[in-house]
PAROFI-465593 format. One line per field, with one value per residue (C-alpha): residue number from 1; x negated, y, z. Coordinates in nm, 4 decimals, padded with zeros to 6 digits, always signed. Example, Ala and Ser with C-alpha at 12.3 -4.5 7.8 and 13.67 -1.06 7.14 Angstrom:
BEGIN
vexti <- [1_2];
xx <- [-01.2300_-01.3670];
yy <- [-00.4500_-00.1060];
zz <- [+00.7800_+00.7140];
***
This chain:
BEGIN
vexti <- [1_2_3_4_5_6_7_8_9_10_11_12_13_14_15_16_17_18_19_20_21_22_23_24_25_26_27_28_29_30_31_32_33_34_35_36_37_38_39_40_41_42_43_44_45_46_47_48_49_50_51_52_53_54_55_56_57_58_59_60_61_62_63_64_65_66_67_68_69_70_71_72_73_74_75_76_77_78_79_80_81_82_83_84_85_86_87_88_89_90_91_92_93_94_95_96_97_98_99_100_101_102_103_104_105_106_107_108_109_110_111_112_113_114_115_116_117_118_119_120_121_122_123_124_125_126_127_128_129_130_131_132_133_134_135_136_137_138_139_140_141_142_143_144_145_146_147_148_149_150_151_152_153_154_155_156_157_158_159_160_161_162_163_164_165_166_167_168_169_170_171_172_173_174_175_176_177_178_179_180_181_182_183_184_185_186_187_188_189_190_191_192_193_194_195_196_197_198_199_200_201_202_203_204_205_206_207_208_209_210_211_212_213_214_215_216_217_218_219];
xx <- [-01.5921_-01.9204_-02.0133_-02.0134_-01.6739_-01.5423_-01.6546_-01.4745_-01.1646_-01.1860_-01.2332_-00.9523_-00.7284_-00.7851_-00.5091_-00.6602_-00.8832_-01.2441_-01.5287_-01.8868_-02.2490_-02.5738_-02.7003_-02.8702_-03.0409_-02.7520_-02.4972_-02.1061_-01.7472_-01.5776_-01.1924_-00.9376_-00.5957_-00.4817_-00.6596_-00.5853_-00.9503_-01.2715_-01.5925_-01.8601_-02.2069_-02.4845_-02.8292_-03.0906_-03.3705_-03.6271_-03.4071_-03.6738_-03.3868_-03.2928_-03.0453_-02.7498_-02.6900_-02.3707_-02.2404_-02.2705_-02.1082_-01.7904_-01.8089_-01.7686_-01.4982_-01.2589_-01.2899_-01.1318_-00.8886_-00.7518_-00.7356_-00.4894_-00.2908_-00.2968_-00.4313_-00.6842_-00.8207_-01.0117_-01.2330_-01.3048_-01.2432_-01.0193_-00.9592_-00.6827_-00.8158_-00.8887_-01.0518_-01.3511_-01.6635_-01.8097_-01.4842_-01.4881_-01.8702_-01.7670_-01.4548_-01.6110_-01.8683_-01.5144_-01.3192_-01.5835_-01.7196_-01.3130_-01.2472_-01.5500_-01.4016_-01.1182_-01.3068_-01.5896_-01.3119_-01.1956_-01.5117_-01.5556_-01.2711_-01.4018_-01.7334_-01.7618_-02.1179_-02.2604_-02.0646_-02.2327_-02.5503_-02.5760_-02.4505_-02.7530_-02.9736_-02.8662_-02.8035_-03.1900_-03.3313_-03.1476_-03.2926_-03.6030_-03.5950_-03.4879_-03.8348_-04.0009_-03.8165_-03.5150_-03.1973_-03.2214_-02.8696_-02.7505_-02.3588_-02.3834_-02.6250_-02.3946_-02.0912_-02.2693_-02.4246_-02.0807_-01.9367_-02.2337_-02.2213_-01.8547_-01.8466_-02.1813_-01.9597_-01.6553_-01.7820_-02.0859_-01.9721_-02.2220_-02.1984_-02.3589_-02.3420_-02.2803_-02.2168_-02.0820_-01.9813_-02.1254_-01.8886_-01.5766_-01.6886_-01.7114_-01.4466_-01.2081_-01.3314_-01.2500_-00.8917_-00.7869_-00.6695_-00.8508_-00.6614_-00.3816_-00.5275_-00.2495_-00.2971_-00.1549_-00.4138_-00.6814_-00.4978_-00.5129_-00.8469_-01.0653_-00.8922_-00.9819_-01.3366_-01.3144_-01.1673_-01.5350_-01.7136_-01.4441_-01.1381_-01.0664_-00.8132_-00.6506_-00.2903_-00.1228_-00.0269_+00.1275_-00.0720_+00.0408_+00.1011_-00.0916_-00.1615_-00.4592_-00.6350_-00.5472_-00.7851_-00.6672_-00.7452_-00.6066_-00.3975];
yy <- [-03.6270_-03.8051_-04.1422_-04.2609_-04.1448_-04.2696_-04.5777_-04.5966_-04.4303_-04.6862_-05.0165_-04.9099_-04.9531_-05.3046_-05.5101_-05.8613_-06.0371_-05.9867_-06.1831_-06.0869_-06.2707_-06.2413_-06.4392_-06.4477_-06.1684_-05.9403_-05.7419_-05.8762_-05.9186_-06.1817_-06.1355_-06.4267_-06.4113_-06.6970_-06.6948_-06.3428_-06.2986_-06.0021_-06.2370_-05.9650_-06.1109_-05.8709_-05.9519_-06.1392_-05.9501_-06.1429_-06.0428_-05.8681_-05.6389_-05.4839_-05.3260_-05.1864_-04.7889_-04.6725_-04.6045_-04.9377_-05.0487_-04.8097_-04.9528_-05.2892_-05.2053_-04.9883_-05.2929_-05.5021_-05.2662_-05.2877_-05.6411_-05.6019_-05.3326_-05.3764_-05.7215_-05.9965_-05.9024_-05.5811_-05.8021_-06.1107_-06.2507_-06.5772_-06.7473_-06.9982_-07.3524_-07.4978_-07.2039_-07.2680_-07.1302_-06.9389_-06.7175_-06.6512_-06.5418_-06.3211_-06.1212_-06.1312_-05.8526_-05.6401_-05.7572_-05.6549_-05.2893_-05.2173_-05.2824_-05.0319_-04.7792_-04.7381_-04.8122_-04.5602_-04.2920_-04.3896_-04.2755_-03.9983_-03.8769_-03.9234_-03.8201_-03.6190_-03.4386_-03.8036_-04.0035_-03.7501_-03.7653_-04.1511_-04.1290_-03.8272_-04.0749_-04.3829_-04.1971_-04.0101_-04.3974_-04.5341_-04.2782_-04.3223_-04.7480_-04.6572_-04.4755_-04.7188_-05.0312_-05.0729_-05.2422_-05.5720_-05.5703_-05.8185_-05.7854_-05.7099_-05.4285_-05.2801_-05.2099_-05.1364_-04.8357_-04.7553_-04.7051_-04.4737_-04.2325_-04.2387_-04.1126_-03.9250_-03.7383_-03.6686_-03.6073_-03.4572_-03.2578_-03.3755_-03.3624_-03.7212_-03.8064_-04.1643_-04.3795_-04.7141_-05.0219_-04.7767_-04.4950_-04.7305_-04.8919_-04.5024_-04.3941_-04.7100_-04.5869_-04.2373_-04.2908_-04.4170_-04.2683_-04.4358_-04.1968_-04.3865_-04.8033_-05.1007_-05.3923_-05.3140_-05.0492_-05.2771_-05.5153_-05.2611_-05.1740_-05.4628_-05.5496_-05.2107_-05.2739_-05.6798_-05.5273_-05.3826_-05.7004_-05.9454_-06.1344_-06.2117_-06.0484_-06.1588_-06.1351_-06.2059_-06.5405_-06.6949_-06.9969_-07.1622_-06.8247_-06.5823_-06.4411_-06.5069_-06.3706_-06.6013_-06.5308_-06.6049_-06.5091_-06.2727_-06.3624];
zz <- [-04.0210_-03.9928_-04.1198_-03.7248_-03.6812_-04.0075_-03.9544_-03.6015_-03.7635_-04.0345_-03.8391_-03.5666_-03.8309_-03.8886_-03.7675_-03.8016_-03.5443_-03.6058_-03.5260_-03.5566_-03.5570_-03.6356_-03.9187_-04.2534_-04.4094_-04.5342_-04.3753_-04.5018_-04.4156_-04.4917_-04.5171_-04.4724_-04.5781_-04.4785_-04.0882_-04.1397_-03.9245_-04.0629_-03.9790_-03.9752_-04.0545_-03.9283_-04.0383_-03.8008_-03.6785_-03.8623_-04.1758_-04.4215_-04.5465_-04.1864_-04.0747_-04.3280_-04.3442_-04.1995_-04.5447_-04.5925_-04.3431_-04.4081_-04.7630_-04.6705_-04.3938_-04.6423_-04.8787_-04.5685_-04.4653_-04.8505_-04.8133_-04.5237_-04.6237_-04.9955_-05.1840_-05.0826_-05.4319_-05.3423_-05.1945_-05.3352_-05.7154_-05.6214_-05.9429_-06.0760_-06.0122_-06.3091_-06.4351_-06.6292_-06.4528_-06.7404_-06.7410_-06.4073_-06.4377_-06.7527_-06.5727_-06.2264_-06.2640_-06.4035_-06.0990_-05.8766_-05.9853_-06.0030_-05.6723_-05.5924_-05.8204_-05.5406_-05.2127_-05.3108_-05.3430_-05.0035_-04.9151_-05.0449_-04.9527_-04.5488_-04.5782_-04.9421_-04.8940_-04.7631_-05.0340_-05.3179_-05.1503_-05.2042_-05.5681_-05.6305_-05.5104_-05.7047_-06.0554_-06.0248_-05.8921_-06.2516_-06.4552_-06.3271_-06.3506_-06.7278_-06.7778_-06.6522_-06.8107_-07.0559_-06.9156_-06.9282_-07.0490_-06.8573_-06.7719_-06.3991_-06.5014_-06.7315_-06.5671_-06.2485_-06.4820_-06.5862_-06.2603_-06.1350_-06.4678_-06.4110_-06.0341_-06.1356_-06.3371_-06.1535_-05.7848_-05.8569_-06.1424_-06.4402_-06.7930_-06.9316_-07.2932_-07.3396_-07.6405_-07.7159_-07.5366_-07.2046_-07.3324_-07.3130_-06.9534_-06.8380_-06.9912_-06.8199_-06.4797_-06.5550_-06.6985_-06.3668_-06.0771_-05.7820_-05.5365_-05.5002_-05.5152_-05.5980_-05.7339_-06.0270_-06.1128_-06.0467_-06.2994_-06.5369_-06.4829_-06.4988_-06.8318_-06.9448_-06.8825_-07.0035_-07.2825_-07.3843_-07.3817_-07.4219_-07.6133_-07.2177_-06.9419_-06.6146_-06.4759_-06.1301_-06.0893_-05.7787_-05.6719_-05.2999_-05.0541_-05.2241_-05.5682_-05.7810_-06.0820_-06.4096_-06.7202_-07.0567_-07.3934_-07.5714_-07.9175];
***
């Protein structure tokens, strides 16, 4: 299957209405639970980022397909209210590199050689960034690095020596199964990675209709 027809294949399984415009300078989908509607945002032709590539487009469409048919969670981070803004800033980069964990294997399990591709070409642009400047260490940085080593090494077959707080991120990826994606193994993974960084972790709680991520600390 090509990217063309996996991104057909992918978006005819939406159930929801969806509603698309031009706007803004990025390419997103918004998912809505509750109007149970996919607004599509393409980017204006005077954007100065263009158009998206079609793998990013399927990337953003499997995320919305797993909010119908498994959690509003695998796409956005909706926290407790109440919740004090500097936790949600230090689990959100966890909560959303997890949900990628899954939807990349989606991916790659449509289009495999194009899905490798894009991960050859991201791990050789980090090594070469590294080179040229140290991570800046920051936490979005990070994990982001964990999750490319980690699918570095399992779909393209490469043997990375890590160590550390990086070694633990890598190794949370690669102790679970993205194959088969529940909310429950998302649970269990973005703790795994807070756990690196963090006296934090989140559980399911039921606020109004729908569940939300509640952080607390651990005893």
């Amino acid at each position: 299957m090509d990217l063309k027809k996996a991104i057909s294949e992918i978006r005819s399984q939406l159930s929801w209405d969806i509603k698309e415009e031009e706007k803004g300078d990025f390419f997103s989908i918004d998912s809505n639970p509750i109007s149970k509607v996919h607004s599509i945002s393409w980017p204006s032709k005077d954007s100065q980022f263009g158009e998206p590539t079609d793998i990013e487009v399927l990337h953003e469409l499997v995320h919305a397909l797993f909010v119908e048919k498994i959690h509003p969670l695998f796409s956005d981070s909706h926290f407790k209210r109440g919740t004090p803004e500097h936790w949600a800033q230090a689990v959100g980069c966890a909560c959303y590199f997890a949900t990628d964990w899954f939807v990349d294997h989606r991916i790659f399990e449509l289009v495999p050689e194009e899905k490798k591709e894009e991960i050859r070409m991201k791990f050789e642009f980090l090594c070469e960034s590294i080179k040229e400047k140290p991570p800046s260490g920051d936490l979005f940085s990070f994990i982001s690095t964990g999750l490319l080593i980690a699918q570095a090494i399992k779909y393209l077959g490469m043997r990375i020596q890590t160590s550390g707080k990086l070694k633990e991120v890598v190794d949370a990826f690669l102790s679970t199964d993205p194959s088969d994606p529940t909310i429950e193994r998302l649970e269990q993974i973005v703790n795994k990675i807070i756990k690196v960084y963090s006296p934090l972790c989140v559980r399911l709680v039921k606020e109004g209709e729908f569940e939300v991520w509640e952080i607390v600390r651990k005893e």
